[in-house]
C-alpha positions in Angstrom: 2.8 -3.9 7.0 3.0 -7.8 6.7 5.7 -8.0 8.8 4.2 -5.9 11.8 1.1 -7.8 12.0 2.8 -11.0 11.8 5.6 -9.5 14.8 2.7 -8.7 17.1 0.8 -11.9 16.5 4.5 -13.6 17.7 4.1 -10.9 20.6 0.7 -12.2 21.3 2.0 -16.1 21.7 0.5 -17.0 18.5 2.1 -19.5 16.2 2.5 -18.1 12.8 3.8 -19.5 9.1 4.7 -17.2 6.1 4.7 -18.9 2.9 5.6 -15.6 0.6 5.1 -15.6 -3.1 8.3 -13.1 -3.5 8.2 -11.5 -7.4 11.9 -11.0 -8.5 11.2 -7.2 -10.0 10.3 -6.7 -6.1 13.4 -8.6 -4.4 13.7 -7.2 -1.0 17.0 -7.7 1.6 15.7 -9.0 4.7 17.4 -6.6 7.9 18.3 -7.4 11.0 14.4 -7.1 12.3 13.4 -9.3 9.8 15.7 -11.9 10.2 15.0 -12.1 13.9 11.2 -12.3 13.2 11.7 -14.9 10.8 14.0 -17.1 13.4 10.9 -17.2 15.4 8.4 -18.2 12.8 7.5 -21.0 9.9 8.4 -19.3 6.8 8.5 -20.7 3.2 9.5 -18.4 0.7 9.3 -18.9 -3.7 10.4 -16.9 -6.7 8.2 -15.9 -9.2 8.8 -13.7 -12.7 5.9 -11.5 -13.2 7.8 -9.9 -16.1 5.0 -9.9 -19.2 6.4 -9.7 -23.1 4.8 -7.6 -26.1 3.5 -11.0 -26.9 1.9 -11.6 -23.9 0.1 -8.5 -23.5 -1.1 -8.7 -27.6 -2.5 -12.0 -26.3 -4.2 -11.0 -23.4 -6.7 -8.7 -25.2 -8.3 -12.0 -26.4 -8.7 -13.2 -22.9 -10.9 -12.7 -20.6 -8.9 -12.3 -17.7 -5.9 -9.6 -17.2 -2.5 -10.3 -17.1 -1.8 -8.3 -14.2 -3.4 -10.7 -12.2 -2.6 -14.2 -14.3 1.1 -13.1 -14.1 0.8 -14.1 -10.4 -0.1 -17.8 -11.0 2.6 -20.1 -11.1 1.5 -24.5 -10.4 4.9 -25.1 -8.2 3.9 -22.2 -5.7 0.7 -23.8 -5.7 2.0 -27.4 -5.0 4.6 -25.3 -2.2 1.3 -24.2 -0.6 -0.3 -27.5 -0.5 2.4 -29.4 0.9 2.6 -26.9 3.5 -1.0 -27.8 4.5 -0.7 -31.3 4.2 2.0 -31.1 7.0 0.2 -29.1 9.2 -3.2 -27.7 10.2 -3.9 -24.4 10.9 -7.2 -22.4 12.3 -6.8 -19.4 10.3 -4.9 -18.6 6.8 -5.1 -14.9 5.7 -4.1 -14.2 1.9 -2.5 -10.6 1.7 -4.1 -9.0 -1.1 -6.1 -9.4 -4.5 -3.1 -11.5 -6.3 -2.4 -14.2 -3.9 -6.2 -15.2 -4.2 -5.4 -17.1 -7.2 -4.2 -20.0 -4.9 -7.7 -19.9 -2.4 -9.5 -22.8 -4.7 -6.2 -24.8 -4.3 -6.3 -23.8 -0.2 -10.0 -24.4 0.3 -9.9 -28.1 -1.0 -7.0 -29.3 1.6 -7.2 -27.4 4.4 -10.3 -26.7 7.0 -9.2 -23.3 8.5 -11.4 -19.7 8.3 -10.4 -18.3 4.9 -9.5 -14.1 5.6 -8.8 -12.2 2.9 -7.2 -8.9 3.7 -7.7 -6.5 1.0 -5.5 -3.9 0.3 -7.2 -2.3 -2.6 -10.3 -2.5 -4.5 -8.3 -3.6 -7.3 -10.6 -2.5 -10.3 -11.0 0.8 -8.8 -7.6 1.7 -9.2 -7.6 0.5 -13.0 -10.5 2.7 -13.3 -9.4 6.0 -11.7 -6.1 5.7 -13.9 -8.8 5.2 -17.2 -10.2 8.7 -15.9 -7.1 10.1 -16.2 -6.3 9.1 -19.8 -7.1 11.3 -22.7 -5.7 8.7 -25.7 -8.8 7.3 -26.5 -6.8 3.9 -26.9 -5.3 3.8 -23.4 -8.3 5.0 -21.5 -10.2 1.8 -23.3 -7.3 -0.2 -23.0 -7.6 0.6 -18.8 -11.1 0.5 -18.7 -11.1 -3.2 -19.7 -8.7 -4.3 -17.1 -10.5 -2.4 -15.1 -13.8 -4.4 -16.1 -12.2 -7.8 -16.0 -10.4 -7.2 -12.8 -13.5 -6.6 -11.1 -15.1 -9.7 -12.7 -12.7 -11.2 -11.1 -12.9 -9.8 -7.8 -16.4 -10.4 -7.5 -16.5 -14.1 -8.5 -13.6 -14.5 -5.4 -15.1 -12.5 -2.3 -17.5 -14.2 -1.0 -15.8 -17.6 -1.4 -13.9 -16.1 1.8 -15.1 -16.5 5.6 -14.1 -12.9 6.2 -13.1 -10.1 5.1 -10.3 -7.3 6.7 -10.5 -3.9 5.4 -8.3 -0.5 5.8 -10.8 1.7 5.1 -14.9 2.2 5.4 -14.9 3.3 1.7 -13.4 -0.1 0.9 -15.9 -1.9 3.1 -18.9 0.2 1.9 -17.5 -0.6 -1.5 -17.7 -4.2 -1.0 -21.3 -4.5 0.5 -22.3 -2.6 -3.5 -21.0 -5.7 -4.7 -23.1 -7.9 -2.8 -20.3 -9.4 -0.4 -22.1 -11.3 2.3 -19.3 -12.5 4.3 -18.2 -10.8 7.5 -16.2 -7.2 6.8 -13.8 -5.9 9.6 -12.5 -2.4 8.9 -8.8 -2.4 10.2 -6.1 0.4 9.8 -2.6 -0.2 8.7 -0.9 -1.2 12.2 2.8 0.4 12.3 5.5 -0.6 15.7 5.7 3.5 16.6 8.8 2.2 18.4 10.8 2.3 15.1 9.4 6.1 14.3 11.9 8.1 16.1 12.2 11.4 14.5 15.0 13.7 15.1 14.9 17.0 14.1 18.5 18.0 14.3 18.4 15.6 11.1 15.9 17.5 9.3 16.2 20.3 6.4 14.3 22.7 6.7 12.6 23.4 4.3 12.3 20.3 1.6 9.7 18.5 -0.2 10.2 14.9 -0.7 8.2 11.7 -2.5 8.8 8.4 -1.4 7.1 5.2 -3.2 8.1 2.7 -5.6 7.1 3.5 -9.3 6.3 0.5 -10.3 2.9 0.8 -9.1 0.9 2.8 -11.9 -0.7 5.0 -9.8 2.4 7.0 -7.4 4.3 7.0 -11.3 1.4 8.8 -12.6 0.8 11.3 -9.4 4.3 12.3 -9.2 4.9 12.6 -12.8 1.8 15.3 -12.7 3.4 16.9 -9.5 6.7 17.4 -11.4 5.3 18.5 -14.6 3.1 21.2 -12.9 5.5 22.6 -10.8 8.6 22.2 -12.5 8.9 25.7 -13.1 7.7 26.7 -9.8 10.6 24.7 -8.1 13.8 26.0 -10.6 12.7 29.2 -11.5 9.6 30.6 -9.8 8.7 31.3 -6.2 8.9 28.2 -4.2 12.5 28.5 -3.2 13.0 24.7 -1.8 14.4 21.4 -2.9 12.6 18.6 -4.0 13.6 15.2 -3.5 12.1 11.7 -5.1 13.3 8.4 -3.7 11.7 4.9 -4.0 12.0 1.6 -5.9 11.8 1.3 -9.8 12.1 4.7 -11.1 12.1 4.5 -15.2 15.3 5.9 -16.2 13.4 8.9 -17.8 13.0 10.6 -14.5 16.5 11.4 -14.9 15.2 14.2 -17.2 13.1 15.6 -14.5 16.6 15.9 -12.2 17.9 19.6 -12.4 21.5 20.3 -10.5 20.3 21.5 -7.3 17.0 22.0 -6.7 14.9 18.8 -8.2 16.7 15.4 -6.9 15.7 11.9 -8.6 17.9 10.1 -6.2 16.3 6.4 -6.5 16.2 3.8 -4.1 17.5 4.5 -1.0 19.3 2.3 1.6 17.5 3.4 4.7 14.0 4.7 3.9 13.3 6.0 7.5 16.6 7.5 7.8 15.6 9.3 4.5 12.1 10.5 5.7 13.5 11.7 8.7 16.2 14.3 6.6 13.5 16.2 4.8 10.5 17.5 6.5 7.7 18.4 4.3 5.8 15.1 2.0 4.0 15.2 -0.9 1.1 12.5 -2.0 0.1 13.8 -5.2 -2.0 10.7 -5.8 -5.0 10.3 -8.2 -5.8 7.3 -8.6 -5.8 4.0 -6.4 -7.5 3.4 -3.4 -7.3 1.5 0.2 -4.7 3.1 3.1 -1.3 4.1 2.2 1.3 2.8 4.5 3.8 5.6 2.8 1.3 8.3 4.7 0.9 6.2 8.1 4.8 6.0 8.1 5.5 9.6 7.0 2.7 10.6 10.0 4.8 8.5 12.6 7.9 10.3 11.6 6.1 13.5 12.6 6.0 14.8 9.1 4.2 17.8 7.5 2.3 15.9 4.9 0.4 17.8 1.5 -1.8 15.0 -0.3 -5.2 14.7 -2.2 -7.8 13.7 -1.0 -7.8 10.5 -2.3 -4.0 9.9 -1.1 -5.0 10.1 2.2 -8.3 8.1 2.1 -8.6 6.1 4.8 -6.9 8.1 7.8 -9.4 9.6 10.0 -7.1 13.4 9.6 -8.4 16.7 10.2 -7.4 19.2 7.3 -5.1 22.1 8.8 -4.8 20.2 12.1 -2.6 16.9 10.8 -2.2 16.6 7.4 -3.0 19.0 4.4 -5.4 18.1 1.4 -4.4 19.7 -1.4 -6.4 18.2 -5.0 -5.2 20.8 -7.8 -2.2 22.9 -8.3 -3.6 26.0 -6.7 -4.3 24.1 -3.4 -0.9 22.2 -4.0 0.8 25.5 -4.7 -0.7 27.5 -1.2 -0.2 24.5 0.7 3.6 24.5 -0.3 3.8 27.9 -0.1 3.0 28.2 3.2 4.7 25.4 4.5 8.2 26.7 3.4 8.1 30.0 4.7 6.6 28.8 8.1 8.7 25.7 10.0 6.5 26.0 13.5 3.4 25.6 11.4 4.8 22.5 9.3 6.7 21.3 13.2 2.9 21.4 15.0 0.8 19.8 11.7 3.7 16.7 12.3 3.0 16.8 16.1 -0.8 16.6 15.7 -0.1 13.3 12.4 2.1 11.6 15.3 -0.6 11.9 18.2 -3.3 10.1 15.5 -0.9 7.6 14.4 -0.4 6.5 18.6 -4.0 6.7 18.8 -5.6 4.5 15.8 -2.6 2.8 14.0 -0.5 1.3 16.6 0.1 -2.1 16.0 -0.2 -3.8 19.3 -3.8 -2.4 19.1 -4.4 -3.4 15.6 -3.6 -6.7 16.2 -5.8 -7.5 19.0 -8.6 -6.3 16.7 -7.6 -8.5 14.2 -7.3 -11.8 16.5 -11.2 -10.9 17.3 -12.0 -10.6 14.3 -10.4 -13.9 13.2 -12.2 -15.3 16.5 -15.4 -13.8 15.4 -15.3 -15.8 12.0 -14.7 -19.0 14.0 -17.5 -18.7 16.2 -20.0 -17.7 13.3 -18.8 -20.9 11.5 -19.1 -23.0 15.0 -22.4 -21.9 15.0 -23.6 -22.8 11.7 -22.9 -26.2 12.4 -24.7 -26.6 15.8 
């Protein structure tokens, strides 16, 4: 996502630095693309260990901040980042997410550029939803005051911001509750369709598949439902079709869920496109979280039959039945599925329709240009203050 924005601001002619705050749980191999983008922009890169002991967590319930956030502060990135400014001066510095705002004091005091934060999430939100789903009285507290202190947080950061980029309206509408004054651009995830190149001679037919890292509380918890519910269904019952589950950070006791061909726990895979493109029907059984999720956007591209809740696909402006299916309990999962395995035309034409919205809201060229307006917009509101 990062990387296409920054490409098409390149494509654009604009001058572009990276300074990336890269966690070592998340390491990630640059390819070929990257590298070439790279060669053509400033870019800074530290490591940072935002692995927490027992210790630390037992002391964090004295706090009154949450580690998941605190984990992300570290004084040498924040020297790295001042350096950088001191070198050079830039008219706009946009900080990719809730985390990365720990640094915006350290920012705001040496350098004069517009301020955008680009929220992917409204963090607290997705602390909250995954409280709901708790019935241990413990860990539903436990969640619920991350959930509080993360959005203490948050609110005591947005409107020291000059603006604000959203990916969906729920997420802006969200943000003007809160008493954000600052200006709010709503802005889709932007994708290069030029890499989605689905071929069909590729594809099984049929297959269900899940692709997302684990690490992140909320897919873990969805799939883990999915799995659990429809186990049965999958080895034994009446939906006759293979599932697959691929992505970063699966715990080692998804191996149980793995069951000698028909449930497939296969990990992380070497070419995530290449592995979208072999199966042909997606599940998001998310229930918590919030924002846009790229996994969707990209699964769309790739012309893909996609099943997901409601909430999973929050954010995409999709028709039910048309290009994507919402399914938000197991019956609606179970006839969704159902009918998607015993009729390939259907699941072929639902993919068509998700490809034809993708080209005509989440192309990244288009993005882009909105979001160089918007970044222009922000100028000229501060220009004018001071006249």
């Amino acid at each position: 996502m990062v990387s296409n924005t920054i490409r098409e601001l390149v494509n654009l002619g604009h001058e572009v630095s990276l300074v990336a705050l890269n966690a070592k749980k998340n390491h990630h191999e640059n390819n070929d693309d990257d590298n070439d983008l790279l060669s053509k922009i400033n870019y800074r890169a530290y490591n940072i260990d935002i692995n927490v002991s027992v210790f630390d967590v037992a002391a964090n319930l004295f706090s009154k901040t949450s580690f998941n956030i605190d984990k992300y502060y570290d004084p040498e990135f924040e020297r790295l980042l001042i350096r950088e400014l001191r070198i050079k001066d830039y008219d706009v510095i946009q900080f990719e997410g809730l985390l990365v705002s720990l640094y915006l004091a350290a920012v705001r005091k040496v350098s004069k550029a517009k301020l955008i934060y680009r929220s992917h999430n409204i963090e607290n939100q997705i602390w909250q939803r995954l409280s709901e789903q708790k019935s241990d009285p413990f860990k539903k507290s436990y969640l619920k005051m991350h959930a509080k202190r993360i959005k203490n947080y948050e609110l005591q950061q947005l409107n020291n911001f000059d603006g604000i980029a959203v990916f969906t309206q729920q997420d802006k509408s969200t943000l003007l509750e809160y008493g954000t004054k600052i200006p709010i651009e709503i802005l889709p995830v932007g994708i290069n369709l030029d890499h989605y190149k689905p071929d069909f001679s590729k594809t099984e037919f049929p297959s269900l598949f899940f692709l997302g890292s684990l690490d992140w509380l909320p897919n873990r918890e969805g799939i883990e439902w999915f799995i659990e519910n429809f186990n049965k269904d999958l080895t034994d019952g009446d939906l006759r079709v293979k599932f697959y589950v691929a992505g970063n950070d699966i715990p080692e006791r998804f191996d149980d869920y793995d069951v000698m061909g028909k449930i497939f726990i296969q990990g992380e895979v070497d070419d995530a496109l290449e592995f979208v493109n072999s199966k042909s029907i997606m599940i998001v059984p998310l229930m918590s979280g919030g924002g846009m999720r790229v996994k969707i956007v990209e699964g769309m591209a790739m012309q893909k039959c996609i099943i997901s809740t409601s909430l999973g696909a929050e954010g995409i402006n999709y028709e039910n039945g048309v290009n994507i299916l919402i399914a938000n309990d197991y019956d609606e999962f179970y006839d969704a599925i159902k009918h998607c395995i015993t009729d390939e035309d259907y699941c072929k034409n639902i993919g068509l329709n998700a490809r034809k919205l993708m080209e005509e809201q989440n192309d990244a060229n288009r993005v882009t240009k909105r979001l160089v307006d918007f970044y222009e917009t922000v100028i000229d509101v501060y220009s004018a203050s001071l006249l």
